[in-house]
C-alpha positions in Angstrom: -15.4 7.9 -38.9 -18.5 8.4 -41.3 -21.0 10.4 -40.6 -25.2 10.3 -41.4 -27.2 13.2 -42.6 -30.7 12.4 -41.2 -33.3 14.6 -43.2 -36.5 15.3 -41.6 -39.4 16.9 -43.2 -41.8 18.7 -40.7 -45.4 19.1 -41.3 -48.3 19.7 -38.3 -45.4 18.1 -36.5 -45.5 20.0 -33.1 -47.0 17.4 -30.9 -44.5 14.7 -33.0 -41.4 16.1 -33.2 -40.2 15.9 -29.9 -39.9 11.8 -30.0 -38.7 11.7 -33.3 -35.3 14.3 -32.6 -35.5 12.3 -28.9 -34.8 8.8 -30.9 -32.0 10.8 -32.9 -30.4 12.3 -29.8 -30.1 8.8 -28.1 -28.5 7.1 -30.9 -25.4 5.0 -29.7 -23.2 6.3 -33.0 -22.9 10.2 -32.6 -21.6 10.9 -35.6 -24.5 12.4 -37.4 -26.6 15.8 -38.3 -29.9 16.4 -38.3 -31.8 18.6 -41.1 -35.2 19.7 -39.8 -36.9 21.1 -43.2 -39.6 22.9 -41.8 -43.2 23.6 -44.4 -45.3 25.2 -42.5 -44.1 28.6 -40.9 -43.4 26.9 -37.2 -40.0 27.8 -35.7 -39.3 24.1 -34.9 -36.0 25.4 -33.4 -38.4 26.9 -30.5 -40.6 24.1 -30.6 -37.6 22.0 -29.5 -35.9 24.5 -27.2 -39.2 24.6 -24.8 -38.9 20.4 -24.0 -35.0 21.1 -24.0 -34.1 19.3 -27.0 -31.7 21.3 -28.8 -28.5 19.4 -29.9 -25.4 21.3 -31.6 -25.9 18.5 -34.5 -29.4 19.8 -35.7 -29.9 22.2 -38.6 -32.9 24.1 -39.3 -34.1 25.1 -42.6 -37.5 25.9 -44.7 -39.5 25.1 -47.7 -40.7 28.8 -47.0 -44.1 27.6 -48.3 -47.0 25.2 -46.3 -48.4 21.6 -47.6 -45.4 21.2 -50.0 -45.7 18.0 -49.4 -42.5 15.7 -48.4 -40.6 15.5 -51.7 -40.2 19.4 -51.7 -38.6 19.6 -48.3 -36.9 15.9 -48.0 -34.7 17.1 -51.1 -33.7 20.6 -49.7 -32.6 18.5 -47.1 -30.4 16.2 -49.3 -29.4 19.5 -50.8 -27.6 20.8 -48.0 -26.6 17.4 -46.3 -23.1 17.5 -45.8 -22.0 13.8 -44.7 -21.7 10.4 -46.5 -24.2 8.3 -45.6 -28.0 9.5 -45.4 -31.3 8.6 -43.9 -35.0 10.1 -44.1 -36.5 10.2 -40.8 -40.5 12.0 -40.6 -41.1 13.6 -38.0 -43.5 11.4 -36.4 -41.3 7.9 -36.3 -38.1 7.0 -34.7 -35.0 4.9 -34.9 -34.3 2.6 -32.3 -31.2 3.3 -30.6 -28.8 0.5 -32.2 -30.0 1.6 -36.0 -27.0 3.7 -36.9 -24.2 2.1 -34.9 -25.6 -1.7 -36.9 -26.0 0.4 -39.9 -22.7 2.1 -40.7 -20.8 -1.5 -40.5 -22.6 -3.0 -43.4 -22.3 0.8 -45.1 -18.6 -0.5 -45.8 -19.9 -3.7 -47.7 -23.7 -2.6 -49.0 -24.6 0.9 -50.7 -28.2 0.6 -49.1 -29.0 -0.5 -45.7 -32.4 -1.8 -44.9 -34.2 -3.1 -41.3 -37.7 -4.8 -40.3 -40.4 -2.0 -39.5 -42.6 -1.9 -36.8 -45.9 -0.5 -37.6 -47.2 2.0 -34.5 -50.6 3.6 -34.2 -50.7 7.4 -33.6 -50.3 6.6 -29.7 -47.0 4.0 -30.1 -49.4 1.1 -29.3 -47.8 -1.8 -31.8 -50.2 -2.9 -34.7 -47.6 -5.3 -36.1 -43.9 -6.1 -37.7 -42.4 -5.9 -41.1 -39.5 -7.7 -42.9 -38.2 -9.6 -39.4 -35.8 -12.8 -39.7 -32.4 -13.2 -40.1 -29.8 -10.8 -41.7 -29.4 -11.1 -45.1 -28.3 -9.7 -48.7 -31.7 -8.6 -50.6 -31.0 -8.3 -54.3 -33.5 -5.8 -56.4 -35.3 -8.4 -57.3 -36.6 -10.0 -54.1 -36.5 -6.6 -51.7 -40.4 -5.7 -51.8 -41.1 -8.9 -51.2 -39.4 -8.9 -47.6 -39.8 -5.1 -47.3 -43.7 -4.8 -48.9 -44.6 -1.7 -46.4 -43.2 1.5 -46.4 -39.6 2.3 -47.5 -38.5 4.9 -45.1 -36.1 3.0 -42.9 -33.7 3.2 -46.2 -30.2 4.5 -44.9 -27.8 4.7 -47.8 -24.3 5.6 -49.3 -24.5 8.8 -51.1 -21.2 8.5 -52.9 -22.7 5.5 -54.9 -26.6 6.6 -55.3 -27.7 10.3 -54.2 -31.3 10.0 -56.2 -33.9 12.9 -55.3 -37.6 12.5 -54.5 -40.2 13.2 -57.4 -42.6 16.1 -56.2 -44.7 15.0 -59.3 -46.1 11.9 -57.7 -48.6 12.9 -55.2 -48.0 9.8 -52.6 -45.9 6.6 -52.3 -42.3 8.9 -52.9 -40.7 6.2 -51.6 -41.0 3.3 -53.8 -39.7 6.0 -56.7 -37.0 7.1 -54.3 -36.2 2.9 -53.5 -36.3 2.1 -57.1 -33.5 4.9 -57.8 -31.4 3.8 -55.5 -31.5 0.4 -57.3 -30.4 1.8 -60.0 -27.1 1.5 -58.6 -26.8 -1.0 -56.8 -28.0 -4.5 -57.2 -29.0 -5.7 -53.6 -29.1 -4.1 -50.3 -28.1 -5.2 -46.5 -30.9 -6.2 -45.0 -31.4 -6.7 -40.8 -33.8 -8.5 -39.6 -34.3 -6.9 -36.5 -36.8 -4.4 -35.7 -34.5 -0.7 -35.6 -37.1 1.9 -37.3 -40.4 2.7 -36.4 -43.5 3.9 -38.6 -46.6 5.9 -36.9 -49.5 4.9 -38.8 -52.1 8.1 -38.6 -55.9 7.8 -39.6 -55.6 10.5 -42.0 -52.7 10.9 -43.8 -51.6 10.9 -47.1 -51.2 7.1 -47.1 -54.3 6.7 -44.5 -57.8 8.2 -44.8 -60.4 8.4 -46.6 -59.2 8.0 -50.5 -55.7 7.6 -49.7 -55.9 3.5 -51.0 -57.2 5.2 -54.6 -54.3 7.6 -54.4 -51.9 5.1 -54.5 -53.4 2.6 -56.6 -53.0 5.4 -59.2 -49.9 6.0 -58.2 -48.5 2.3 -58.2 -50.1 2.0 -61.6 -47.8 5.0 -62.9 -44.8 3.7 -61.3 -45.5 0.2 -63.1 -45.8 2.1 -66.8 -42.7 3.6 -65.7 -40.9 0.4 -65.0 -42.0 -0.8 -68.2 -41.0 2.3 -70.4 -37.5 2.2 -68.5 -37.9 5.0 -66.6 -35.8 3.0 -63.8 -32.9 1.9 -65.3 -32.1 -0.7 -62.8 -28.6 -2.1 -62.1 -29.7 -5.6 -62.9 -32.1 -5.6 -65.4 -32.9 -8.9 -64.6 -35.1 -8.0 -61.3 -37.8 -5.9 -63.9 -40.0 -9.3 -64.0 -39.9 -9.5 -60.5 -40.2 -5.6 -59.2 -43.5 -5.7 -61.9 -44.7 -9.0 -60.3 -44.9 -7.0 -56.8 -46.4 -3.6 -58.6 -49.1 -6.0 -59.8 -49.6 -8.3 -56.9 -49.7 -4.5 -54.7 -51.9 -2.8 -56.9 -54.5 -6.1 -56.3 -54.0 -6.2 -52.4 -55.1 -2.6 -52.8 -58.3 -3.2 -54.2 -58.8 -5.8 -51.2 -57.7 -3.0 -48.7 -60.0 -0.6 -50.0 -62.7 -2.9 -49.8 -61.9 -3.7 -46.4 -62.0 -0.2 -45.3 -65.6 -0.3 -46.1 -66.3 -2.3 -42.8 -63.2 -2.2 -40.5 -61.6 1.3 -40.4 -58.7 -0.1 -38.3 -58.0 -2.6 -41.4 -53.7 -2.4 -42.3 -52.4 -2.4 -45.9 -49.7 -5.1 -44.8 -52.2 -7.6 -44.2 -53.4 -7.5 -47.3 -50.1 -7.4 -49.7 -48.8 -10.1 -47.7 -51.7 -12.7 -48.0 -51.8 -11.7 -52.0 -48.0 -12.5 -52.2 -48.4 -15.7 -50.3 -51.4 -16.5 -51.9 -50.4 -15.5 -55.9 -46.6 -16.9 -56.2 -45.8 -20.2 -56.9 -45.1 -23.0 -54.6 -40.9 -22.5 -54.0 -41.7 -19.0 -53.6 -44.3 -19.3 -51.1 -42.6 -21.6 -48.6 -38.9 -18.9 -49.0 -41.9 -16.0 -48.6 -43.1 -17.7 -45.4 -40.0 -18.4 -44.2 -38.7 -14.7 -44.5 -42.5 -13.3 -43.0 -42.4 -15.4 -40.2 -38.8 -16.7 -39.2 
């Protein structure tokens, strides 16, 4: 049997936690640990203990510092992990209960497992879906075009890519983190099913006030990087096509900010995915639409 190391950073996470271990806990394949990498001087070990979540399989370890942000304490995690197959899990989402039982079949075939993401507000009331339709192989070059919201519902085989998050970049770790992984392997396994949810939270480092400029910067770096061939990726082909989404994201994120102006409760997604639709050309839009909506 294979076994998952599920990382977990943990930040202000008291009032989170507890659902994020729960969704863990309940998991219909058992073969797994879970690294809480604490960065903020909370005993999450207690934390746990007092709602009577404490599992044999969960590890507890430290940053010993506060505000590392999640590179810092995602990679102590990936340090220590001790199994084949990995996953990042913050400590405000959750994986629906089929995620690693689905997941660990394809891990036999695919190096890198994705799944549609549902989008939750701070109080689990749904805001909308990512990346649903049918299974299916995404190669490097089409993946962000499915998958155009965040990245951390990645599981992965770390006997072909164990990559480390870059605590240089001040947002968006997970596009750098993606595009390492790609560098080796060509494609991922991709289910179109909802198994991984994503707490949006008005202020965040990807929310808030300033967070859109953040990233924009951010993208833009990660594009020069791409360019320079800071990514060397497994097909070299898919560059066109990864700098056609860095482009196409870093415009939707002008619109975004713009819409923040107005409507607070305005969602990146809605944005990058009118600017793909609207900015590819015809074949592409009508195999676009049919992957957003099937």
């Amino acid at each position: 049997m294979q076994k998952f190391s599920i990382i977990m950073p943990a930040f202000k996470a008291e009032d989170t936690i507890a659902s994020a271990v729960l969704s863990i806990i309940k998991q219909e394949y058992k073969d797994w640990e879970l690294i809480i990498v604490a960065d903020d001087y909370v005993d999450y070990e207690s934390v746990l203990g007092r709602v009577g979540l404490l599992h044999k399989g969960i590890r507890f370890l430290s940053t010993g510092g506060n505000a590392s942000g999640s590179p810092i304490p995602r990679n102590i995690g990936l340090d220590s992990a001790r199994f084949e197959y990995a996953a990042i899990l913050d400590a405000d989402d959750m994986m629906h209960p089929q995620k690693l039982e689905l997941a660990v079949v394809q891990l036999q075939h695919h190096p890198i497992i994705s799944c549609a993401l549902q989008l939750l507000t701070k109080n689990h009331k749904p805001l909308r879906t990512v990346g649903e339709g049918s299974d299916r192989i995404l190669t490097s070059q089409d993946y962000k075009f499915t998958n155009f919201s965040s990245d951390s519902m990645l599981v992965y085989d770390r006997r072909v890519a164990d990559p480390r998050f870059d605590s240089t970049l001040s947002c968006v770790t997970d596009i750098d983190f993606l595009l390492k992984l790609f560098s080796k392997s060509d494609h991922c396994f991709h289910f179109g099913q909802t198994l991984h949810s994503y707490v949006k939270r008005p202020i965040s480092v990807t929310n808030g006030p300033g967070a859109s400029q953040k990233i924009a910067l951010t993208k833009q770096l990660m594009l020069e990087r791409l360019s320079s061939g800071h990514y060397p990726l497994a097909d070299p082909q898919s560059i066109p096509s990864v700098q056609q989404f860095f482009t196409l994201s870093l415009k939707a994120e002008k619109l975004y900010s713009n819409a923040l102006l107005t409507n607070s409760a305005a969602l990146f997604e809605d944005y990058i995915e009118q600017t793909i639709l609207a900015n590819t050309d015809h074949v592409f839009r009508e195999e676009a639409a049919r992957l957003f909506y099937l």
